[in-house]
DRENLO-128111 format. One record per residue (C-alpha): residue number from 0; x, y, z. Coordinates in pm, 1 decimal. Each point is the difference from the previous one (the first is absolute). Layout:
BEGIN
NUM_X_Y_Z
...
% end
This chain:
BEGIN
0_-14565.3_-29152.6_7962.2
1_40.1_-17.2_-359.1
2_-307.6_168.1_-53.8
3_99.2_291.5_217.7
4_313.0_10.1_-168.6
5_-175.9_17.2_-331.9
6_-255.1_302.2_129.6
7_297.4_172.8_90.6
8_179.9_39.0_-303.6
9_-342.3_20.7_-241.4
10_54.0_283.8_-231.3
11_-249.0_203.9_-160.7
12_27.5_112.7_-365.8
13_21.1_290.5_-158.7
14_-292.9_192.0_105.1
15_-157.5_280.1_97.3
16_-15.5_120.9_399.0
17_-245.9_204.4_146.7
18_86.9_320.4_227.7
19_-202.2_103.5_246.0
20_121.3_282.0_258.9
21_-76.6_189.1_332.3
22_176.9_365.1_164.6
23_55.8_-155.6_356.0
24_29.4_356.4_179.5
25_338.0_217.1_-58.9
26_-29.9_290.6_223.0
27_71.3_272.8_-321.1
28_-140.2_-152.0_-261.2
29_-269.3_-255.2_-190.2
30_-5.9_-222.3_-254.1
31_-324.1_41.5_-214.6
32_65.7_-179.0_-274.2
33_250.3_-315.1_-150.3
34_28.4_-87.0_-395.5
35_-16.2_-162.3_-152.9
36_-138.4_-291.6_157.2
37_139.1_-344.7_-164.5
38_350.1_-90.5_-47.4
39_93.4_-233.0_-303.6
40_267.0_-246.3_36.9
41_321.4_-37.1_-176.9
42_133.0_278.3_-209.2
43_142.2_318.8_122.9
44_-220.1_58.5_283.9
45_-315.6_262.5_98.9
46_3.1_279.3_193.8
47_-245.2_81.7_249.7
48_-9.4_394.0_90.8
49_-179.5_42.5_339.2
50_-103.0_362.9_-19.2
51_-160.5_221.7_338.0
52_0.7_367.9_174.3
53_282.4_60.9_228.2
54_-28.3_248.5_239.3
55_319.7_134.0_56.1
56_349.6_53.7_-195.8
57_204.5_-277.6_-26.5
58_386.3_85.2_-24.9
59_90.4_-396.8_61.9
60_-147.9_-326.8_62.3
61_173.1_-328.1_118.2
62_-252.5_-272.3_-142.9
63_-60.2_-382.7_132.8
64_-192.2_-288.4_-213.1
65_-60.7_-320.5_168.6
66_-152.0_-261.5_-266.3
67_-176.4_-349.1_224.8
68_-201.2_-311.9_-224.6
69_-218.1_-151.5_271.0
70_78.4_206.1_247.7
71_388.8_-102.8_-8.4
72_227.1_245.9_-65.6
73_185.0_-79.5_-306.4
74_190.1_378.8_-117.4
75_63.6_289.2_189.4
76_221.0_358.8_-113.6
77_72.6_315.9_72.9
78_197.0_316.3_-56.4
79_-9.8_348.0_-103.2
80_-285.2_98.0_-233.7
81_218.3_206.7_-229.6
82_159.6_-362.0_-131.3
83_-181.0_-325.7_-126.2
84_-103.2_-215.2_297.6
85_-73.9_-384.7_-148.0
86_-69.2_-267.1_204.0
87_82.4_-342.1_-163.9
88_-257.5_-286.4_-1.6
89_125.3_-371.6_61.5
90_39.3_-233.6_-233.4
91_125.4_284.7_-270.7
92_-345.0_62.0_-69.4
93_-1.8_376.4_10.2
94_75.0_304.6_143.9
95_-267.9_285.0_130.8
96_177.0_381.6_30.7
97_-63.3_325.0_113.2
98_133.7_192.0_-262.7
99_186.9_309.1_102.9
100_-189.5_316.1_78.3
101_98.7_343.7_-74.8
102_28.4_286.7_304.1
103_-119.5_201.1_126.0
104_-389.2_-146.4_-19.7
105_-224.0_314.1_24.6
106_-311.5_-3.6_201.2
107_-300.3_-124.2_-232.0
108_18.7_-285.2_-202.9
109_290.6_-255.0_-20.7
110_11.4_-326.5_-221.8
111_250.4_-255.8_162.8
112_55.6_-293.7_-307.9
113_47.1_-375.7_106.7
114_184.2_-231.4_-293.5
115_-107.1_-332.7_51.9
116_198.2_-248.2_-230.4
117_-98.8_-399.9_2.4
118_82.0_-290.1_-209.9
119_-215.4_-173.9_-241.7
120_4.0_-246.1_267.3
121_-28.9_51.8_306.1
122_-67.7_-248.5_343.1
123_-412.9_-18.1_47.7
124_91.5_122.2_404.2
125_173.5_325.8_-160.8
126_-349.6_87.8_-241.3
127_-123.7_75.9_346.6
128_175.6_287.6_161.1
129_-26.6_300.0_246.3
130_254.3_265.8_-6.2
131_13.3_323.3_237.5
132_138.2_256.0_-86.9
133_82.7_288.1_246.3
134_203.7_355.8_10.7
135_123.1_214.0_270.4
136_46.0_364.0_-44.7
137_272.9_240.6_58.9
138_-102.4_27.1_358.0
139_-39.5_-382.6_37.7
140_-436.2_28.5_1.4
141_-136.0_-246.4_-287.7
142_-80.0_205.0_-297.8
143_-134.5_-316.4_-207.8
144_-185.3_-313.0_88.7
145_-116.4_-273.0_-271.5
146_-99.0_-336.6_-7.4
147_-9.5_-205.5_-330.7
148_-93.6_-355.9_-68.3
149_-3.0_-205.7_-285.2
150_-122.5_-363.8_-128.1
151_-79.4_-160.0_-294.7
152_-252.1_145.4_-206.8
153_-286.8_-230.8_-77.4
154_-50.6_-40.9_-334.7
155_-334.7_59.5_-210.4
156_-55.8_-417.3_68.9
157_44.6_24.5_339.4
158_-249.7_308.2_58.6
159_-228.6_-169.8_-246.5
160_18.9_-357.6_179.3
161_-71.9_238.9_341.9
162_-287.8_137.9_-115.1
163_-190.5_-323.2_-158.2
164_88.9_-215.6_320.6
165_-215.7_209.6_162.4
166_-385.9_110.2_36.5
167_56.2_399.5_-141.3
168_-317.4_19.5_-213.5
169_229.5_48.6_-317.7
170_307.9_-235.3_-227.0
171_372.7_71.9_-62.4
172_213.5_-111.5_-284.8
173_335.3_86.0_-112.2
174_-19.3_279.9_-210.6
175_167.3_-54.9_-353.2
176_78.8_399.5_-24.6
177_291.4_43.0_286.7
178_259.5_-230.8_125.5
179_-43.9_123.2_350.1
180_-128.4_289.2_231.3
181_295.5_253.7_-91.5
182_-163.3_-1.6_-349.1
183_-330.0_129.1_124.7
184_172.9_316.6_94.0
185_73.1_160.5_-319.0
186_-363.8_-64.1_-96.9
187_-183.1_197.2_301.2
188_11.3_400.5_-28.9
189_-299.6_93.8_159.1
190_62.5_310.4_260.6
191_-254.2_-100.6_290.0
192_-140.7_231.9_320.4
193_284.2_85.1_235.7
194_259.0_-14.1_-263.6
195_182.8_352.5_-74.4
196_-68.2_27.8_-342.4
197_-395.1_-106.0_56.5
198_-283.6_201.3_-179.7
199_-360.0_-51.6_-107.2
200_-266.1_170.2_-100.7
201_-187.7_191.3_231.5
202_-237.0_-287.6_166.5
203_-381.1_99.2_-17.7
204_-328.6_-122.3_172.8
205_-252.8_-188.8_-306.3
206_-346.5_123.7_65.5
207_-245.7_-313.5_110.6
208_-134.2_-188.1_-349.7
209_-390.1_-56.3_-56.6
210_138.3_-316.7_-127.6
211_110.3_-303.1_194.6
212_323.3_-115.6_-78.4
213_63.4_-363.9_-151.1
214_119.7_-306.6_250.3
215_241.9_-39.3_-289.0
216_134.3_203.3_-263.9
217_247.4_-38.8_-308.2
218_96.4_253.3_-210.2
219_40.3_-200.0_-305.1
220_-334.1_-139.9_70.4
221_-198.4_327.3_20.6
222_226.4_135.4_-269.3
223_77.4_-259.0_-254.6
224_41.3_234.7_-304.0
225_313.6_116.1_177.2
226_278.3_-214.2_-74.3
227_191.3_184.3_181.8
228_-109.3_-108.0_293.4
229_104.6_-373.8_22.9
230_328.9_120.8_-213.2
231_278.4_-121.7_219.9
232_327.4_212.2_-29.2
233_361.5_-76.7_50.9
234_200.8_265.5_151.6
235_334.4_-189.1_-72.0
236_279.8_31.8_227.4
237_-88.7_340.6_137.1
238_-183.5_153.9_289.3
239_-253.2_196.9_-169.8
240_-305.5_-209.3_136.2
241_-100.0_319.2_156.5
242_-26.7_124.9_-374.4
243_-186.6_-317.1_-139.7
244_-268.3_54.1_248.3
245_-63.3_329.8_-37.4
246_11.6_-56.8_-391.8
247_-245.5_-294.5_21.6
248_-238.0_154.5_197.1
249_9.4_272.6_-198.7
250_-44.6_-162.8_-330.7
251_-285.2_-229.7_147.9
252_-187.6_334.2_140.4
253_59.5_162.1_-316.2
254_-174.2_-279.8_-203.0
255_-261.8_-41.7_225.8
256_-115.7_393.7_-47.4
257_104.7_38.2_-341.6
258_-49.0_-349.6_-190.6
259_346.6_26.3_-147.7
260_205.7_-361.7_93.6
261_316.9_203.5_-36.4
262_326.5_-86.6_226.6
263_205.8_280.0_149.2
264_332.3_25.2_15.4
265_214.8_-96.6_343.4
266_274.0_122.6_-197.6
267_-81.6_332.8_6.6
268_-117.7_14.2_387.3
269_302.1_-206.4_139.9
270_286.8_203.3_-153.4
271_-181.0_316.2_-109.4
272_-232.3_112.0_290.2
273_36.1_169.6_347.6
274_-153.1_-285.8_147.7
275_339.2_-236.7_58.8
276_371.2_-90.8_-74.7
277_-79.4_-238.2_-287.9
278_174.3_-310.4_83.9
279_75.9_130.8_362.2
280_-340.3_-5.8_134.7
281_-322.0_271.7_1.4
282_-356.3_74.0_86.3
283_-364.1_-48.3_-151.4
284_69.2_249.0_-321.5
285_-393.7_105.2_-20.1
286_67.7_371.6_164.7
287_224.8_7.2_-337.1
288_-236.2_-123.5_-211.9
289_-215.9_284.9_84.8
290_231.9_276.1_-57.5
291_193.4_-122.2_-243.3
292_-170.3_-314.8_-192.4
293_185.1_-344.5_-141.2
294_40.5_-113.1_-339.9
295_-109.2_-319.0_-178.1
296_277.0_-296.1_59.2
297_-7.3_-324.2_-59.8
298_186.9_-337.1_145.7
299_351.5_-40.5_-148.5
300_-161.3_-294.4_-227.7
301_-200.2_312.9_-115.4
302_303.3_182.9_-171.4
303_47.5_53.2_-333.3
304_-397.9_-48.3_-51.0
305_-95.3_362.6_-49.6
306_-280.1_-62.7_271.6
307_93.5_236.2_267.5
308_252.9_327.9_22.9
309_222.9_-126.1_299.7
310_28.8_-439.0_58.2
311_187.5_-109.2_258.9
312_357.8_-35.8_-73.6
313_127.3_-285.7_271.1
314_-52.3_-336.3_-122.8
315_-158.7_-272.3_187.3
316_245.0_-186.9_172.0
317_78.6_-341.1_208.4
318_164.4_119.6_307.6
319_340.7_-251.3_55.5
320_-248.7_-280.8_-124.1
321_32.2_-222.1_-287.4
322_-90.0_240.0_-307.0
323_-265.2_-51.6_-271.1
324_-73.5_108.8_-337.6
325_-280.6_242.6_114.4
326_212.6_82.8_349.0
327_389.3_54.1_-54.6
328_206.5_29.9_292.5
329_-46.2_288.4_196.8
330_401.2_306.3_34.0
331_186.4_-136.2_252.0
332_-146.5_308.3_219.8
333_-316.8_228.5_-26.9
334_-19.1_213.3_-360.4
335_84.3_315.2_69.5
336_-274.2_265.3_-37.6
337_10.8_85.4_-393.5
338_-49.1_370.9_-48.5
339_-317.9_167.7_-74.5
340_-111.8_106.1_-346.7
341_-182.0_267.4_-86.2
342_-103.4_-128.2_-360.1
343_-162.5_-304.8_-74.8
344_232.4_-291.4_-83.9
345_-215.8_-187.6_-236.8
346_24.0_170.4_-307.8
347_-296.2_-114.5_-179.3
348_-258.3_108.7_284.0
349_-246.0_247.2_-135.3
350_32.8_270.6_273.6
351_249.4_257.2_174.5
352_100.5_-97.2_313.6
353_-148.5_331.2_153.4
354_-305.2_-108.2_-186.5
355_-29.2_-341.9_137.1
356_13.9_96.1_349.9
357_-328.5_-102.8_183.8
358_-68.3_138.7_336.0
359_-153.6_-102.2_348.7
360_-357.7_233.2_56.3
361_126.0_-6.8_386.0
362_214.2_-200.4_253.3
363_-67.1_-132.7_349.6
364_80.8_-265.4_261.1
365_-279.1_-213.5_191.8
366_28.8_-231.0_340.5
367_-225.9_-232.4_149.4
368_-130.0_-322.5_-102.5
369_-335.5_139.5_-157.2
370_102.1_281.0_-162.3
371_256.2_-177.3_-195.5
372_-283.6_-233.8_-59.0
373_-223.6_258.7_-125.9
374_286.5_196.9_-183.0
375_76.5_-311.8_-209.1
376_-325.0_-106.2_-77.3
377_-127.3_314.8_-100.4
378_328.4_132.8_-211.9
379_230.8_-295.5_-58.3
380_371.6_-128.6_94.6
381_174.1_175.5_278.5
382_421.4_57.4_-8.1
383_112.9_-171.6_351.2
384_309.6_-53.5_236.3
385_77.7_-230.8_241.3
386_289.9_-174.8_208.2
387_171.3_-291.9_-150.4
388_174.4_-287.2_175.8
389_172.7_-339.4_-106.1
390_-321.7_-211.8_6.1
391_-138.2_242.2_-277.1
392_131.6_-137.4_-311.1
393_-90.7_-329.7_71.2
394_-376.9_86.7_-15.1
395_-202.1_-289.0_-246.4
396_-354.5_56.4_138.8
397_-208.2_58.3_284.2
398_6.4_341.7_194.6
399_323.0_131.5_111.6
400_117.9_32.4_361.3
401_314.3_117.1_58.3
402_145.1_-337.7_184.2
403_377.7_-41.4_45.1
404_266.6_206.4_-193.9
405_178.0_335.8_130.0
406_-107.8_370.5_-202.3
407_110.0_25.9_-345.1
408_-117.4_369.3_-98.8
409_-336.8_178.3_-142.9
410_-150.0_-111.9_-334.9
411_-283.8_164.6_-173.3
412_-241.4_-218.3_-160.7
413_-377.5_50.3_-151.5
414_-330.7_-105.1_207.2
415_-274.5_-112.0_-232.4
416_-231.1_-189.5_193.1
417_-84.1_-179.7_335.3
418_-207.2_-229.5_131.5
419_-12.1_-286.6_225.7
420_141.9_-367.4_1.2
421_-42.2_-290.2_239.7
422_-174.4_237.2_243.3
423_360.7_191.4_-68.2
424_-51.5_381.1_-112.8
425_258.8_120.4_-288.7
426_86.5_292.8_-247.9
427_69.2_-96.1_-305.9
428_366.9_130.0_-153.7
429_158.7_4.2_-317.6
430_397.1_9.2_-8.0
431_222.4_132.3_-224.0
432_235.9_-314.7_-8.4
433_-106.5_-211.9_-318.4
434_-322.0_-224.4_10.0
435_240.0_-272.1_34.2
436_9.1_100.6_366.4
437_-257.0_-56.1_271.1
438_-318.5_-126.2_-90.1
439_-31.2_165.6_-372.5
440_221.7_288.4_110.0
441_-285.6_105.1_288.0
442_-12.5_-68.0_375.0
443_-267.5_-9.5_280.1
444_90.8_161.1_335.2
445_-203.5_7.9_288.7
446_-230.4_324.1_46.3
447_-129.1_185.5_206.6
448_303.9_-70.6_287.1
449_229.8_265.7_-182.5
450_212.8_-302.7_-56.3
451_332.0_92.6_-94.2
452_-73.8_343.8_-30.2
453_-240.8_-42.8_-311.4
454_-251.4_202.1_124.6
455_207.1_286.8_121.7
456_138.7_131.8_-364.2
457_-276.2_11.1_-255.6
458_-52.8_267.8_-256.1
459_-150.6_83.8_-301.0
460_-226.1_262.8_-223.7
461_-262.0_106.3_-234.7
462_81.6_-26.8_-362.1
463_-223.9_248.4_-182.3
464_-197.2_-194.1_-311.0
465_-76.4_355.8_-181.0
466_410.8_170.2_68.4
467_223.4_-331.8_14.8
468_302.1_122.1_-213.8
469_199.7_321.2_58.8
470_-67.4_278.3_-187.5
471_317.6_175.3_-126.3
472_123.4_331.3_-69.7
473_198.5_82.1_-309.7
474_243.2_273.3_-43.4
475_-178.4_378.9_124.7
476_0.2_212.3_327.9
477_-33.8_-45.7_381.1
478_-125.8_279.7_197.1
479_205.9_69.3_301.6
480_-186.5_170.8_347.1
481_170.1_18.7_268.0
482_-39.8_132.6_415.7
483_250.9_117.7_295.3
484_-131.1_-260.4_291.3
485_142.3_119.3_263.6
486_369.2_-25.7_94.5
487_138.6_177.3_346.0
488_299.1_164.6_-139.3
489_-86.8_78.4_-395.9
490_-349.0_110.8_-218.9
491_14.8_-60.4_-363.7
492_-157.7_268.2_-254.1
493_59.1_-143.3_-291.8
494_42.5_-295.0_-235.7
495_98.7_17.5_-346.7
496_-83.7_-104.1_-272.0
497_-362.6_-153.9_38.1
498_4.7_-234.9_-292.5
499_203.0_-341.9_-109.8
500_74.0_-124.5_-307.1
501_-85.8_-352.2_6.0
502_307.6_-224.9_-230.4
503_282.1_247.6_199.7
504_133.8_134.9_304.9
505_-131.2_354.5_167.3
506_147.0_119.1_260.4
507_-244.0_167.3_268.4
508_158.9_280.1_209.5
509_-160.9_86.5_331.6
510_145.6_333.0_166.7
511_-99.0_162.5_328.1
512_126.3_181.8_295.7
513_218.1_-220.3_259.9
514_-4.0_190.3_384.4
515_320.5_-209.1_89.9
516_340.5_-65.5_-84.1
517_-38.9_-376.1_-163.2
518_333.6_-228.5_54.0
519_-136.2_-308.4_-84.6
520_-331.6_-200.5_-49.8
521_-150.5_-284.2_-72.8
522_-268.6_-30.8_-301.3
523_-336.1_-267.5_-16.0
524_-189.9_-19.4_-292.4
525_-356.2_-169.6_-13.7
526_-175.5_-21.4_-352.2
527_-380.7_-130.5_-18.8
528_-182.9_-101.1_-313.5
529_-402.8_-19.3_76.7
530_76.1_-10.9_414.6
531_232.6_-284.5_-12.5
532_381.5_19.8_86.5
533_142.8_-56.4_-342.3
534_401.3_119.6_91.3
535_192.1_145.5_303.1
536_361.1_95.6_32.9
537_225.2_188.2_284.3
538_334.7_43.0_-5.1
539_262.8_256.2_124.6
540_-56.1_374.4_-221.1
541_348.7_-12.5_-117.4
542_-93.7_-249.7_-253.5
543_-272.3_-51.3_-252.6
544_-306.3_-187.9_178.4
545_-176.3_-220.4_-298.5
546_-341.2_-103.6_38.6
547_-42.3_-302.0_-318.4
548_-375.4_-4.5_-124.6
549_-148.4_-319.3_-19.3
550_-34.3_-176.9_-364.0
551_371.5_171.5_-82.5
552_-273.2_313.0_-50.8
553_326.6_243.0_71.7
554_80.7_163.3_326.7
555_5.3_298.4_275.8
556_387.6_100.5_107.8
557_27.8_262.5_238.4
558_319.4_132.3_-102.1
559_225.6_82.9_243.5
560_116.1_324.7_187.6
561_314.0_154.5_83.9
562_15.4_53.5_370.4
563_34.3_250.2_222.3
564_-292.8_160.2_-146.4
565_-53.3_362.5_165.0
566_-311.2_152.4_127.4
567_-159.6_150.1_-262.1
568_-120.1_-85.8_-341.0
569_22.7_-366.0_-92.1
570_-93.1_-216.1_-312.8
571_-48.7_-405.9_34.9
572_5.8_-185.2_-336.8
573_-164.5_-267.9_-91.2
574_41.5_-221.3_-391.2
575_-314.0_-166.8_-100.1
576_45.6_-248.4_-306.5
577_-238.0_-171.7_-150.6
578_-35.5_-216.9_-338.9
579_-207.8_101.5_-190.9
580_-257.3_-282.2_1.0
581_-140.8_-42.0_365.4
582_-211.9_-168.0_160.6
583_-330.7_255.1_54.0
584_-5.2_-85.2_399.3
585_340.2_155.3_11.0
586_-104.1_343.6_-193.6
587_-186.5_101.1_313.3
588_287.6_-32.3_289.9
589_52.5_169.2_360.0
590_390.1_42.6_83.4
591_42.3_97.9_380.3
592_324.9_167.7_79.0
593_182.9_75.2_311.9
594_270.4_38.9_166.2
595_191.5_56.6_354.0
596_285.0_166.7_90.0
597_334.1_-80.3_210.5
598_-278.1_121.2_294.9
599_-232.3_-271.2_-87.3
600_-272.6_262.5_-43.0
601_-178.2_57.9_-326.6
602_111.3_238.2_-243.7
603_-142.0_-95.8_-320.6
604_-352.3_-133.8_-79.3
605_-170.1_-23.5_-361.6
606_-263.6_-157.6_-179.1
607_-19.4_-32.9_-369.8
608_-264.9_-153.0_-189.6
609_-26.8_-48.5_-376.8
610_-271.0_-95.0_-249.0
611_-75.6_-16.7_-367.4
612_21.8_339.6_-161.8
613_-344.9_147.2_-99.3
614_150.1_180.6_-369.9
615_16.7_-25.1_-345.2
616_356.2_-177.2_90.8
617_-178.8_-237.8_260.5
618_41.9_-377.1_-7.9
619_-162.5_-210.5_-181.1
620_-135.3_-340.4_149.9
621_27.2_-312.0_-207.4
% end
C-alpha cells in the first residue's frame, strides 16, 4: 500500500516533454503539422500552434478539449472559440488552453494555438498525457480534429543507455555539445526532397569508368596535401550546415584540382548567396558557386590573421553545457543571420573581394550507390543531406542506424569516404559541429540502403585547375541587345539606349505598340548569367519589381507603370545598376521580361542581353 501510495504522488522534475500529434478526421479541415514539438516545464508556458487547410469559411466555432493520463480522464472544457477555453490539471499542476480565435476563418489555411502551462514539478502520471481537442462549425459539422500526446522526453543518457544495451552494430554516449534534443534543432538547416523550399542541381548520369572503384576510399587518404579535407568546422549556434557542406566540398574539390589548401568562406554562402536563409535553413550552394563564385574565409579562430577575405564570424559555442575556455556558452537562442558584406572584413588580406572570388567549373547532383562511389573517388568530397532524429547526437562509433528517437529536421553534412566495417557497409561523413563531437567530428552511416535519406541529396562540381578565381570587370561599358519574344497583346520596336555604364544606374526604356486597353498586370523577371538562374522577381506593375544580383553586383528594377494604359504606344522602363567592379560572369547576363494583364493573357515579352563593350571605352579585365 505504501508503495502505491508513494508511485502515486512521484513527481518528476523540471524537464523537458515530448509532443507528438495526429489530425483524427474533422470533416472541413486537416491538421498537417504541430510545433513545436517539446514542452519545457516551469516558467511561463509553450505554445503549440496546430496549423492545417480548412475547406470552408468559418464564421464560429464552439471548441471541446478532453485531457486523460492512462486512459482516465483527468480535465475536460469547453466554450466558444472567440474566448480562452483552459482546462485545469489536478493537483495545480497546470493548465492547457485554446487560446481565442479570431472570425471569420477563411477557407485555406488556419493556425489554431494551444498554451500549455506546467509546473516545475509536476506528478510522473501527468508527464504522460493525451488531450483531444475537437471543434464544431457554424452548422454543427466538425471543422477541426487533433490529437496530441505528451511524455517525458528521454534524455541524451537514456537514448544513449538504449542504444548500447542493445546489438545495433554502432555506440552511443551523451553528447557534451547539447543538453537535450530541443538543442539539436537550431543546429540542422538542411532543406531535403519534398520540402517546399527544396532545390539541387540538375542530377546527371556518370559515364561507366575504365577504372574499378576502391572497396574503400578516404578522401584525406587519397588527398593528404589537402588539409582541408579532415578540417572539421563549427557552424556555432546556427543552421547553416547546408552552407558548411557545400563550402567544404567545395574547398576540398578545389584543392584537389588546383593544389591550393585554401578554405572558403561559409560566411559568404550562408548569408550572402541565393542558395538559403542563413541561419533559417538552405540548399547545396554549388549551382551558386558556378554563377557567382565564393570568397576565401576562414574559421572564427581564423580572424584577425590576414589569411582569408571573409572568416566566419559565430564563435564556437557549448550549447546550455558547462562552458570552456576554447567553447563559451552558446546566446540563449540561435544567432541571428549577420548581414552580408560585400568587402572583405579582414583588412590586411592582399585581395579585393571581387578579386578573391573563386568559382565552381560546373554543378550537378548524382544518385545511386556507385555513382556516388565513383563521383567521390574520382573528384573528391561530396555536400550531403539527410534526416535527423534523437538517437543522432549520441553517435561515438560504429555505423549509424537510425534506432529510436522521433524527426528532428534536415542537416547537410560532407561525404568523404566509405567503406566497410564488421561485414557493415558505411560512408564516411564529416560534420560541421566541432571535432569534439562524434568520433573526431566524423560519422559512419550505413550505405547503400539510402539510410536516412543520405543517398537521396548529394551534389557537387568541377572546380577548374586553369580558371579557379573570378575574373573581374573594372569600371567601362556593357553592350545592351535586346528582342520582342512574343507577347499576345503588345510588339516592342525598340530599346534604348544599348549601353551601361558599369559603377551607376542606366535606365533602359523599351517602347512598342500595345493592341489593348491595359488596366492592370502583373510583371516576372528572370535574369541568367552563363545559363544558370542567377535572380527572379514578380510583383504587381504598380510598383517597382527589383531583381538583386548576386555578390551585391547591383540590380534590375522594372519600374513601375501608371495604369490604365491605352491602346497604343507604350514604353516599359527598366534601371540597371551596377558597381563598378563586377564579377566577369555577371558582364554577360540574359534578363527575361514579361508580363500579363487583368485578362491573364500576355501583353509584354522581352529579352535583353548584355556583354562587355567591344571599344576604345570597353572594360578592362583584371
Amino acid at each position: 500500500m505504501v508503495k502505491a501510495i508513494l508511485a502515486l504522488v512521484a513527481t518528476a522534475e523540471a524537464a523537458t516533454l515530448a509532443v507528438t500529434w495526429g489530425d483524427c478526421g474533422a470533416k472541413h479541415a486537416t491538421v498537417d503539422d504541430l510545433s513545436p514539438t517539446s514542452i519545457k516545464t516551469g516558467g511561463s508556458g509553450t505554445t503549440l500552434t496546430g496549423s492545417g487547410v480548412s475547406d470552408e469559411d468559418v464564421t464560429s466555432a464552439v471548441f471541446t478539449a478532453t485531457v486523460k493520463a492512462k486512459g482516465v480522464k483527468i480535465a475536460s472544457c469547453s466554450g466558444d472559440a472567440t474566448s480562452d477555453i483552459v482546462c485545469k490539471l489536478p493537483a495545480g499542476v497546470g493548465t492547457i488552453t485554446v487560446k481565442a480565435v479570431s472570425f471569420p476563418l477563411k477557407a485555406g489555411r488556419v493556425s489554431i494555438p494551444v498554451e500549455v502551462k506546467v509546473s516545475a514539478l509536476i506528478p510522473a502520471s501527468l508527464a504522460t498525457t493525451d488531450t483531444h481537442i475537437e471543434a464544431v462549425d457554424q452548422n454543427g459539422e466538425s471543422a477541426i480534429c487533433l490529437d496530441v500526446a505528451t511524455k517525458k522526453a528521454a534524455s541524451f543518457e537514456e537514448i544513449a543507455e538504449e542504444i548500447n544495451s542493445g546489438n545495433h552494430g554502432w555506440t552511443a554516449a551523451a553528447p557534451g555539445k547539447f543538453a537535450n534534443v530541443e538543442d539539436v534543432k537550431e543546429f540542422l538547416g538542411a532543406f531535403l526532397p519534398g520540402d517546399a523550399d527544396y532545390s539541387e542541381p540538375d542530377v546527371v548520369e556518370l559515364l561507366p569508368s575504365n577504372a574499378e572503384v576502391p572497396s574503400s576510399f578516404d578522401s584525406s587518404e587519397q588527398w593528404p596535401q589537402c588539409s582541408v579535407i579532415g578540417n572539421v568546422r563549427d557552424q556555432s549556434s546556427c543552421g547553416s550546415c547546408w552552407a558548411f557542406g557545400s563550402v567544404s566540398s567545395f574547398e576540398s574539390r578545389s584543392c584537389i584540382a588546383t593544389g591550393k589548401d585554401v578554405k572558403y568562406s561559409p560566411e559568404d554562402t550562408a548569408f550572402c548567396s541565393n542558395a538559403g536563409n542563413g541561419c533559417q535553413g538552405g540548399n547545396s550552394a554549388w549551382n551558386y558557386f558556378e554563377s557567382s563564385g565564393v570568397v576565401t574565409g576562414g574559421d572564427y579562430t581564423d580572424i584577425g590573421a590576414g589569411e582569408t577575405c571573409y572568416p566566419y564570424s559565430l564563435a564556437p559555442c557549448a550549447h546550455h553545457v558547462p562552458a570552456t575556455a576554447k567553447y563559451p556558452a552558446c546566446p540563449s537562442g540561435e544567432y541571428p543571420s549577420p548581414r552580408c558584406k560585400s568587402s572583405c572584413t579582414e583588412s590586411s588580406y592582399s585581395k579585393s573581394f571581387s578579386a578573391d572570388k573563386a568559382r565552381a567549373a560546373s554543378a550537378y547532383s548524382v544518385r545511386g550507390e556507385s555513382q556516388i562511389m565513383q563521383e567521390l573517388t574520382e573528384n573528391g568530397p561530396m555536400y550531403v543531406a539527410f534526416s535527423v532524429y534523437g538517437d543522432f547526437p549520441t553517435y561515438k562509433s560504429g555505423v549509424y542506424k537510425h534506432t529510436s528517437g522521433s524527426y528532428l529536421g534536415g542537416h547537410a553534412v560532407t561525404l568523404v569516404g566509405y567503406g566497410e566495417l564488421s561485414g557493415e557497409k558505411y560512408w564516411k561523413i564529416k560534420n560541421s559541429w566541432n571535432e569534439d563531437w562524434g568520433n573526431g567530428g566524423h560519422f559512419l552511416i550505413a550505405r547503400g540502403s539510402d539510410e536516412c535519406g543520405i543517398e537521396s541529396s548529394v551534389s557537387a562540381g568541377k572546380v577548374s585547375a586553369a580558371v579557379e578565381e573570378e575574373e573581374v570587370v573594372a569600371g567601362g561599358t556593357l553592350g545592351v541587345t535586346w528582342s520582342d519574344c512574343g507577347a499576345k497583346h503588345a510588339v516592342v520596336s525598340d530599346m534604348r539606349p544599348l549601353s551601361i555604364a558599369t559603377g551607376g544606374t542606366t535606365t533602359i526604356t523599351g517602347s512598342g505598340q500595345v493592341d489593348e486597353d491595359v488596366t492592370s498586370a502583373k510583371f516576372t523577371a528572370t535574369v541568367k548569367a552563363l545559363g544558370v538562374k542567377i535572380s527572379s522577381c514578380s510583383g504587381d506593375g504598380t510598383k517597382d519589381i527589383t531583381c538583386n544580383l548576386p555578390a551585391g553586383a547591383g540590380s534590375i528594377v522594372v519600374k513601375a507603370l501608371s495604369f490604365p494604359i491605352k491602346a497604343g504606344t507604350v514604353q516599359i522602363p527598366v534601371d540597371v545598376s551596377t558597381k563598378s567592379i563586377i564579377p566577369a560572369s555577371l558582364e554577360k547576363v540574359d534578363v527575361h521580361i514579361e508580363a500579363t494583364e487583368q485578362n491573364s493573357e500576355s501583353v509584354i515579352c522581352l529579352d535583353v542581353h548584355t556583354k562587355k563593350a567591344m571599344s576604345a571605352s570597353a572594360s578592362v579585365v583584371v
